[in-house]
MOPAC internal coordinates of N, CA, C and O (Angstrom, degrees):
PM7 1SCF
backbone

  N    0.0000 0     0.00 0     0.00 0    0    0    0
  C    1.4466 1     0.00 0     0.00 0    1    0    0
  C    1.5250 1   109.43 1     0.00 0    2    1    0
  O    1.2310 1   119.88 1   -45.73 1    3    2    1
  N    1.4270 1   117.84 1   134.27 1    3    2    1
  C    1.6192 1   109.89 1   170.83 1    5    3    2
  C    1.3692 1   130.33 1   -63.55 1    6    5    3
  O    1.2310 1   113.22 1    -5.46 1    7    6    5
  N    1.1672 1   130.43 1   174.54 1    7    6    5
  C    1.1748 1   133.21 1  -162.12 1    9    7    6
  C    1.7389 1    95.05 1   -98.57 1   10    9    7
  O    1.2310 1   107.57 1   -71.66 1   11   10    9
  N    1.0531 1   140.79 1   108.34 1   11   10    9
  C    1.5442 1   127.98 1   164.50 1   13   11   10
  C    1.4686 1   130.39 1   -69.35 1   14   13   11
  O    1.2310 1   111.72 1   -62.65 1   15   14   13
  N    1.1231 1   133.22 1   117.35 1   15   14   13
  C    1.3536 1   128.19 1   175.78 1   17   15   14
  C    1.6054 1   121.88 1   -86.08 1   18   17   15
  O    1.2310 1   115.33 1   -47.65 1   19   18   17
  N    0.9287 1   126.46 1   132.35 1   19   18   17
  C    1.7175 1   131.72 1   145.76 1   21   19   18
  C    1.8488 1   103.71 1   -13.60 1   22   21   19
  O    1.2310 1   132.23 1   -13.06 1   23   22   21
  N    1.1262 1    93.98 1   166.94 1   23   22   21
  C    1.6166 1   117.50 1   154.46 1   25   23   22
  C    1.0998 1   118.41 1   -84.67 1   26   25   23
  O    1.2310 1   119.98 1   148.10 1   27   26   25
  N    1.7060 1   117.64 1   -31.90 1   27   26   25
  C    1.3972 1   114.03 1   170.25 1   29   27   26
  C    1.5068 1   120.93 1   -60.22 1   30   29   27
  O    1.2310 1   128.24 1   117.77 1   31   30   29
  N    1.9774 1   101.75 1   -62.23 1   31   30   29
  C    1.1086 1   101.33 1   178.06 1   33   31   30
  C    1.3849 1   134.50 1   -42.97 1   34   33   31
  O    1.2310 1   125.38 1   151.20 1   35   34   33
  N    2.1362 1   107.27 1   -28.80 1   35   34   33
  C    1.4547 1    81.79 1   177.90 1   37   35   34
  C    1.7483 1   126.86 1   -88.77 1   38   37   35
  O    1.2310 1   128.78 1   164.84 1   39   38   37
  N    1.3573 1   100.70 1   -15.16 1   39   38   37
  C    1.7796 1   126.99 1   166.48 1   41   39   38
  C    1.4237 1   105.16 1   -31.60 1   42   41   39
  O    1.2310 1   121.04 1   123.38 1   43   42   41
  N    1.5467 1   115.62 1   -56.62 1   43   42   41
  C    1.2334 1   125.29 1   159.33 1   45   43   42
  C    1.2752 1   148.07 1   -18.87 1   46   45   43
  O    1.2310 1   133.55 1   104.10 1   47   46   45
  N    1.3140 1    91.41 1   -75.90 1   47   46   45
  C    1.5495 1   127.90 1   168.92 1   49   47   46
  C    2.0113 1   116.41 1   -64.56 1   50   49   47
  O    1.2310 1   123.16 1   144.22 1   51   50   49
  N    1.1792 1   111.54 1   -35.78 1   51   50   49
  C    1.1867 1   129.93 1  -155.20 1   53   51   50
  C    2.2460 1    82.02 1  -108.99 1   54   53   51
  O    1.2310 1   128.22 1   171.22 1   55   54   53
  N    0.8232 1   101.77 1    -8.78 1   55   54   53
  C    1.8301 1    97.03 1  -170.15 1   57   55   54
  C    1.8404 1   120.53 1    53.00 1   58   57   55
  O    1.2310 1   126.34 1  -119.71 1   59   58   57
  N    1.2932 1   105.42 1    60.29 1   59   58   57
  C    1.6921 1   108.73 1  -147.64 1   61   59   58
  C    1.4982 1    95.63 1  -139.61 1   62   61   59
  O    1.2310 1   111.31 1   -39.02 1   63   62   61
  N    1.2855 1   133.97 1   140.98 1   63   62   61
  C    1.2865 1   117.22 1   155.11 1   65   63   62
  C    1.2889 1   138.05 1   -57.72 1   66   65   63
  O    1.2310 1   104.75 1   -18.82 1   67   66   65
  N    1.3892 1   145.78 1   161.18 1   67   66   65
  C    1.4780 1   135.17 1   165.33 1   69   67   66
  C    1.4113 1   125.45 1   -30.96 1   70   69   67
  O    1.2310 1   126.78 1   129.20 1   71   70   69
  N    1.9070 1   104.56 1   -50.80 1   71   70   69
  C    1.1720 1   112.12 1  -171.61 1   73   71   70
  C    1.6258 1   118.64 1   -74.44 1   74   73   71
  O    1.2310 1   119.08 1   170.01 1   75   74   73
  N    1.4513 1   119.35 1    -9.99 1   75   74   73
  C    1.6726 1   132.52 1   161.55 1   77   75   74
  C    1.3004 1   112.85 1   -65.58 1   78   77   75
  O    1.2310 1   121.73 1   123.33 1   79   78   77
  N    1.2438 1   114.29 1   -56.67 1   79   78   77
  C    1.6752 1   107.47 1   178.64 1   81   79   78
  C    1.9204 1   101.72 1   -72.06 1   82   81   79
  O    1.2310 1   114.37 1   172.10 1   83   82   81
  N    1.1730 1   128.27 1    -7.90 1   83   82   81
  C    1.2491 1   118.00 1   168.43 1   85   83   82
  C    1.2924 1   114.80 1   -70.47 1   86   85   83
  O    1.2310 1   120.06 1   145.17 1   87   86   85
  N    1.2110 1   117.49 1   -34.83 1   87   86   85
  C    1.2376 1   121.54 1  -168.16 1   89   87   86
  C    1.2550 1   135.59 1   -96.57 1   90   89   87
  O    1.2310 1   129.53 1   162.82 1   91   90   89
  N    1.5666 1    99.24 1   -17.18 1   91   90   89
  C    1.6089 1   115.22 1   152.34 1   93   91   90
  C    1.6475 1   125.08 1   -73.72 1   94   93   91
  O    1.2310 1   136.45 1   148.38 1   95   94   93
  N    1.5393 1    85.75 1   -31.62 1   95   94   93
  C    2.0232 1    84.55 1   171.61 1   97   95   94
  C    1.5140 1   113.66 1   -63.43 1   98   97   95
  O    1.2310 1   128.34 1   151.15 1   99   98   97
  N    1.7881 1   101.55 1   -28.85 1   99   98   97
  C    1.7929 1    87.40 1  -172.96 1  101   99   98
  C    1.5840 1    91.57 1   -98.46 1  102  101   99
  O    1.2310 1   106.36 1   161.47 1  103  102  101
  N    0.9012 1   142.94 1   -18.53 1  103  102  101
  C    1.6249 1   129.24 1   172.79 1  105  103  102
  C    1.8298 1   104.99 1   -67.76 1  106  105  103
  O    1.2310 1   110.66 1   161.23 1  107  106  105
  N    1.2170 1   135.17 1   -18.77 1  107  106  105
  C    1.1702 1   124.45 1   160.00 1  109  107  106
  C    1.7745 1    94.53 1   109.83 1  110  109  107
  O    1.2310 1   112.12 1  -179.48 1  111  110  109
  N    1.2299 1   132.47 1     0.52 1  111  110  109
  C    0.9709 1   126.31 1   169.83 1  113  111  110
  C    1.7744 1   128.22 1   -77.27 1  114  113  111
  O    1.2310 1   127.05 1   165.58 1  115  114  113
  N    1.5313 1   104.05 1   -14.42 1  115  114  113
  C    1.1232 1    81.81 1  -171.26 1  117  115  114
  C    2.1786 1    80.39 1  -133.89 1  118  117  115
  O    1.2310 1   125.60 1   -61.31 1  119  118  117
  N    1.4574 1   106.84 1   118.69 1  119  118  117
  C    1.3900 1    93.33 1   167.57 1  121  119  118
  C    1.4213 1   135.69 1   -58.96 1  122  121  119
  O    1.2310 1   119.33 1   -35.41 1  123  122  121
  N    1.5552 1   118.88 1   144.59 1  123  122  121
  C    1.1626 1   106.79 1   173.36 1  125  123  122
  C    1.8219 1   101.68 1  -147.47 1  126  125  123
  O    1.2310 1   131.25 1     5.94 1  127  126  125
  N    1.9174 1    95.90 1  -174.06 1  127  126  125
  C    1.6888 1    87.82 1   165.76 1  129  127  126
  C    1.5345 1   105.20 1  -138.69 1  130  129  127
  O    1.2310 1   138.65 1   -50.48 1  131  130  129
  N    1.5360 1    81.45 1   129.52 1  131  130  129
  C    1.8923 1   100.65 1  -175.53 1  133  131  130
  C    1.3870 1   112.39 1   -44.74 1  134  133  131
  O    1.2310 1    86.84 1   -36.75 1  135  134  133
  N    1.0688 1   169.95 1   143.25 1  135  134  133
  C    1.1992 1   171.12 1   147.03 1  137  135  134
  C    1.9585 1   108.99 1  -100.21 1  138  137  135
  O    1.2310 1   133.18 1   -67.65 1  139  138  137
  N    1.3454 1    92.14 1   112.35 1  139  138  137
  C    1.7923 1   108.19 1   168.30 1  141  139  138
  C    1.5028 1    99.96 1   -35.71 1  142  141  139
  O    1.2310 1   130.80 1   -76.30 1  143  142  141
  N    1.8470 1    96.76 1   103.70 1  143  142  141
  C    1.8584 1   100.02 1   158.97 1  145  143  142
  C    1.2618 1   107.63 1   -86.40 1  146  145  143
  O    1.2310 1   135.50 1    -1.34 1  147  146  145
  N    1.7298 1    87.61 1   178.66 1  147  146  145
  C    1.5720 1   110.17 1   170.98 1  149  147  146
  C    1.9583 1   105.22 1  -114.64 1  150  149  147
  O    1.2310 1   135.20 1   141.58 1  151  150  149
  N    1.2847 1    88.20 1   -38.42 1  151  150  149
  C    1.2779 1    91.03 1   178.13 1  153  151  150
  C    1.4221 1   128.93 1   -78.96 1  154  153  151
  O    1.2310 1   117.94 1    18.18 1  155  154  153
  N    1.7530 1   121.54 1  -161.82 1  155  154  153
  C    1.3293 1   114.32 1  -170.72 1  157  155  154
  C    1.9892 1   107.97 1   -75.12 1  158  157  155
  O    1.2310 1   133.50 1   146.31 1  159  158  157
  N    1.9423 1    91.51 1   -33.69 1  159  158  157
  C    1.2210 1    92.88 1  -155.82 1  161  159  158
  C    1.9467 1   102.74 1   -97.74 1  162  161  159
  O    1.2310 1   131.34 1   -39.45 1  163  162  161
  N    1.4188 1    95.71 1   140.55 1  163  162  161
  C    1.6490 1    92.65 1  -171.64 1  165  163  162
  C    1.7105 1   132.96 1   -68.34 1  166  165  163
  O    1.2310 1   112.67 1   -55.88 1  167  166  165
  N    1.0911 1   131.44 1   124.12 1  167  166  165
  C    1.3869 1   132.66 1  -155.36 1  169  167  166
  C    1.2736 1   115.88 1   -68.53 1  170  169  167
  O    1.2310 1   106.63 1   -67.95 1  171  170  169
  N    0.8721 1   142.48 1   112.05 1  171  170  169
  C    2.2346 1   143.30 1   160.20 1  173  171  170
  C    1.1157 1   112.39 1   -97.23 1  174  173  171
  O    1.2310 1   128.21 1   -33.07 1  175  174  173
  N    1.3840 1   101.80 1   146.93 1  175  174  173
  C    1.3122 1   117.48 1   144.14 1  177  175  174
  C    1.3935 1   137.71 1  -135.39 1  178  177  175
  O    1.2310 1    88.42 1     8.38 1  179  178  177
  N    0.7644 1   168.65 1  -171.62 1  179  178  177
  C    1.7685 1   155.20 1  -147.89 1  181  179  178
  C    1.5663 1   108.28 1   166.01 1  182  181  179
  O    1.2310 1   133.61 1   -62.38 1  183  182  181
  N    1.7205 1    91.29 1   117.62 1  183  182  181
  C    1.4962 1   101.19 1  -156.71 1  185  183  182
  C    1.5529 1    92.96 1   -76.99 1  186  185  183
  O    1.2310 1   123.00 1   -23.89 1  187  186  185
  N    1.6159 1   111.86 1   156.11 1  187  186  185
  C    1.1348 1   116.84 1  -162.36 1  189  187  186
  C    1.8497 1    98.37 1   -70.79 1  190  189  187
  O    1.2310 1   121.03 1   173.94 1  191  190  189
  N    1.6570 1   115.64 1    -6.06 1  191  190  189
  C    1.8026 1   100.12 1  -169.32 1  193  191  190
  C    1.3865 1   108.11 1   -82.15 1  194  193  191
  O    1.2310 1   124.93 1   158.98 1  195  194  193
  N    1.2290 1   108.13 1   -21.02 1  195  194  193
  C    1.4035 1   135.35 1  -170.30 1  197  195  194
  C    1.8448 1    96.42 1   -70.73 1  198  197  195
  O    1.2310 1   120.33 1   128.45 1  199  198  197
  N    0.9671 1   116.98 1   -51.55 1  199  198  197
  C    1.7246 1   124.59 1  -177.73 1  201  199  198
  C    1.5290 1    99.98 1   -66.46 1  202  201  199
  O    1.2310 1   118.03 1   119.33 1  203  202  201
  N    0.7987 1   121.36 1   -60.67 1  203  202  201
  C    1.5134 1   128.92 1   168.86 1  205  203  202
  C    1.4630 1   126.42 1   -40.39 1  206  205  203
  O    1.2310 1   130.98 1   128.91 1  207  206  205
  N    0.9000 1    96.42 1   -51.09 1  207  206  205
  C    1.9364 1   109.29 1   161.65 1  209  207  206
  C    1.4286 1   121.12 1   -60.60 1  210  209  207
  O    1.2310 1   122.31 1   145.81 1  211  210  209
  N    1.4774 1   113.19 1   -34.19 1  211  210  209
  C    1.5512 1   115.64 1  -172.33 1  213  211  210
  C    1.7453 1    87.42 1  -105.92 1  214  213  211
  O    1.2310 1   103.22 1   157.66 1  215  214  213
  N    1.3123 1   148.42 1   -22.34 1  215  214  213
  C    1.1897 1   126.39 1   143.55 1  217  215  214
  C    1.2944 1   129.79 1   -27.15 1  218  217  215
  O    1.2310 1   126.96 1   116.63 1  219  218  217
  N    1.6889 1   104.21 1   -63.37 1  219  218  217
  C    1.2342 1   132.21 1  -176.80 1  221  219  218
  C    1.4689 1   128.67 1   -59.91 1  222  221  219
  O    1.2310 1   121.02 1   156.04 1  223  222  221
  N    1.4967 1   115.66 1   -23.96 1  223  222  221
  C    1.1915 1   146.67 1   137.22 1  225  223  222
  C    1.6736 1   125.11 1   -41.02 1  226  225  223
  O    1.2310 1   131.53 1   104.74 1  227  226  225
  N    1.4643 1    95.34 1   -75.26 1  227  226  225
  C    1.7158 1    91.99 1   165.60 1  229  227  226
  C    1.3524 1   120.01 1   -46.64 1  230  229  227
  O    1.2310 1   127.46 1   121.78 1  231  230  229
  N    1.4303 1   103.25 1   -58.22 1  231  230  229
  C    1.6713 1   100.51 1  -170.27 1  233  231  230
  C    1.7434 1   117.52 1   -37.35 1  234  233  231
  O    1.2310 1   128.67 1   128.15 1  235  234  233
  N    1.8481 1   100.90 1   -51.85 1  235  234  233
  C    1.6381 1   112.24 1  -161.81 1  237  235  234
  C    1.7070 1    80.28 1   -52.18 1  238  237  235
  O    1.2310 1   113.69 1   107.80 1  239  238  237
  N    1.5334 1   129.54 1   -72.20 1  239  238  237
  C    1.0673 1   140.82 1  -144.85 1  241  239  238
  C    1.8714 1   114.30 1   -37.55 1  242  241  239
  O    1.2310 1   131.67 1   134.94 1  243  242  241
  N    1.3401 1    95.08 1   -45.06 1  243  242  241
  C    1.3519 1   124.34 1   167.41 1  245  243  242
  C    1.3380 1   114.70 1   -67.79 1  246  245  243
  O    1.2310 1   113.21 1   144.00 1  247  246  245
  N    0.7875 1   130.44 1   -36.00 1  247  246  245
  C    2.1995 1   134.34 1   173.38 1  249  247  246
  C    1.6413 1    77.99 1   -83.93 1  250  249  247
  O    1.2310 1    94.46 1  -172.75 1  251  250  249
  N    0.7631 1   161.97 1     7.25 1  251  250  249
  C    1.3704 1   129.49 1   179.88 1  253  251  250
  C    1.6172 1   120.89 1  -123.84 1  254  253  251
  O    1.2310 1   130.39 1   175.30 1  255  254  253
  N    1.0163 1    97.56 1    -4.70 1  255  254  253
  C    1.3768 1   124.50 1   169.11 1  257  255  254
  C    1.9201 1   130.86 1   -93.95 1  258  257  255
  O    1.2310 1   120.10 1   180.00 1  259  258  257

């Protein structure tokens, strides 16, 4: 099973604010899985293979240029 990350963790990782990786999950760029809130604001998480892939992505994109 993958490891799931926060929004923080990947904000983090990625050097991005919260509200960037928010906004790629709902623009469809960056997959994630909704998780049933309680609160106003809606819950993600983003499995760590999934981060890795769109890393892995940039990088080629970047060697190729």
């Amino acid at each position: 099973m993958s490891e799931l990350l926060t929004v923080s963790e990947v904000a983090d990782i990625l050097r991005v604010d919260d509200t960037t990786v928010r906004r790629w999950v709902k623009q469809g760029a960056l997959e994630a899985v909704i998780l049933p809130h309680v609160n106003e604001r809606q819950a993600y998480r983003i499995k760590r293979e999934t981060l890795d892939r769109v890393l892995g992505d940039a990088a080629n994109q970047l060697g190729a240029e």
